[in-house]
N, C-alpha and C positions, 0 to 999 in steps of 0.2 A: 060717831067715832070722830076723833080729831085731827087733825092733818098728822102730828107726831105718830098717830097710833097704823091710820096709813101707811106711812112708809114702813115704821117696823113690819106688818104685813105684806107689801113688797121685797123687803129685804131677807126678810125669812122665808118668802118663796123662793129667793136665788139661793137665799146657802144655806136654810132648817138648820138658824144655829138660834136660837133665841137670846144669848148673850150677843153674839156678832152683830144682829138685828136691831137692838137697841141702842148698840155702838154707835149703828148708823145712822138710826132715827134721830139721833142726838141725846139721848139718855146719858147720863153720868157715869164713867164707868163703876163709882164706887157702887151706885146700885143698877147697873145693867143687868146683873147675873137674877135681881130678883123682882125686876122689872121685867124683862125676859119670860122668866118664869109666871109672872104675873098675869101679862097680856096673854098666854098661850092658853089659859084657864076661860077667858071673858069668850061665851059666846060668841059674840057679833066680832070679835077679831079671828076665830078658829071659823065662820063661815065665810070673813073676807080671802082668809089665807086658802081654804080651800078653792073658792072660787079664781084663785088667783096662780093656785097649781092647775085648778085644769085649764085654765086658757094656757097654760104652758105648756103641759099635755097637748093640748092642742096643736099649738104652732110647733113642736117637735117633731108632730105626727104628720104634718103637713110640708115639713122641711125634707122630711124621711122617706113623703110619699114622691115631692119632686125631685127628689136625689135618687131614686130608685127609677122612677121614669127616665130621667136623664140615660140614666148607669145603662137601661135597655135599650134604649135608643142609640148610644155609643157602641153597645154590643154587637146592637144589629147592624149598624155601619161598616163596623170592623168584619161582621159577617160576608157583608154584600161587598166587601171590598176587592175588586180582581188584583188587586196589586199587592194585599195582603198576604202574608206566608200560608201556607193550605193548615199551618197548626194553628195560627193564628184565629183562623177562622173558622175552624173545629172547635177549637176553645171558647169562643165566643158563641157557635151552636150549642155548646153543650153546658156553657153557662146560662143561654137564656131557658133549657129545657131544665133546667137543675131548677131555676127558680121559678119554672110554672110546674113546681110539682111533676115531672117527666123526665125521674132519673134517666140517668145513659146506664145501659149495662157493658159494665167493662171486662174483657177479658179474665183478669183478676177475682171477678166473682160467677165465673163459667169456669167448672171443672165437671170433670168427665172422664169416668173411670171406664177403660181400655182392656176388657182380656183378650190378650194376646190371641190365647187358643180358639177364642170366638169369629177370627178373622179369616177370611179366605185368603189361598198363598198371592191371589191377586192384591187385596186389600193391603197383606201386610207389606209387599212392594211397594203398592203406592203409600204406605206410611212412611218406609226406610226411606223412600228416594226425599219425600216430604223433608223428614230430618234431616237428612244431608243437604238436601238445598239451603237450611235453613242456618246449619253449620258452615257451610260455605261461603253465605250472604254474611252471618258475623265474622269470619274471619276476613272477607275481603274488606268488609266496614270497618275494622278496628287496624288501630296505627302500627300494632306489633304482626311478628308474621307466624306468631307462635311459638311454640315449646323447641327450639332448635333439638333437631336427630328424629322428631315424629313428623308423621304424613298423612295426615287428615285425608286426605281425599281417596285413602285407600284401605278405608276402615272395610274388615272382612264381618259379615253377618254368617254366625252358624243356623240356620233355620232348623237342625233336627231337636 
C-alpha cells in the first residue's frame, strides 16, 4: 500500500466519507468520488481501515472507561462529603447504585391498595392523623396560606 492510500485509510476512519477521504489524501477532486469508490473495494485498504477503526474502538472505549471511573469517584466524593447538602448526597448514593445495576425503589413505583373497611378503628386513626400531619407539613411548607374563608386543620371525618 502507498503512503497516499494510507492516509486515505486514516481519513476515512475519522469521517467514512470515501470522497472526503481522498480529498484529504491528495486525490483530485475531479476524481476523488471514484477514487473513493475505488479504494473501498481493494482488499488490503478495507483490512487497513478496519484495523484502524478498531484501535478507535478502542481508545473510545478506554476514554469511556476513564471517564466513568472518574464520574464514580467524584460521586463518591460528593457522597462522603459532610458539608454537602443531604440531597446532594442521596443523589450521588443513588447514582452510583443506579449504575451498578442496584435500582433505588422509589416511592413512585410502591403503590398500595387500602380498604378502608379492612382497617381497625385504631388503624384508620392513625391513618387520618398520618394525612393531616402530612396536610399540615405542606401547608406550613408552601409560601401561600391557602384558599382564604377555609380551615384546614378542622377537617371533620365521618367514620359511619
Amino acid at each position: 500500500m502507498n503512503p497516499r492510500q494510507e492516509l486515505f485509510c486514516f481519513e476515512y476512519a475519522h469521517s467514512l466519507n470515501a470522497t472526503d477521504a481522498a480529498l484529504q489524501a491528495g486525490y483530485s477532486p475531479d476524481s476523488a468520488y471514484a477514487i473513493g469508490a475505488e479504494n473501498l473495494r481493494k482488499p488490503q485498504i478495507q483490512t487497513r481501515i478496519t484495523e484502524l477503526l478498531d484501535e478507535r474502538r478502542a481508545e473510545q472505549q478506554r476514554r469511556f472507561i476513564n471517564a466513568a471511573d472518574r464520574a464514580i469517584q467524584t460521586l463518591m466524593e460528593v457522597m462522603a462529603d459532610s458539608t454537602a447538602t443531604p440531597s446532594a448526597r442521596v443523589s450521588a448514593a443513588t447514582a452510583i447504585l443506579d449504575r451498578g445495576g442496584h435500582s433505588v425503589v422509589t416511592k413512585s413505583l410502591v403503590k398500595a391498595e387500602v380498604n378502608v373497611n379492612e382497617l381497625t378503628t385504631e388503624q384508620r386513626a392513625d391513618r387520618i392523623a398520618f394525612l393531616l400531619d402530612q396536610a399540615r407539613a405542606r401547608r406550613i411548607g408552601s409560601d401561600t396560606s391557602g384558599d382564604p374563608g377555609t380551615d384546614n386543620d378542622n377537617l371533620a371525618c365521618d367514620s359511619s
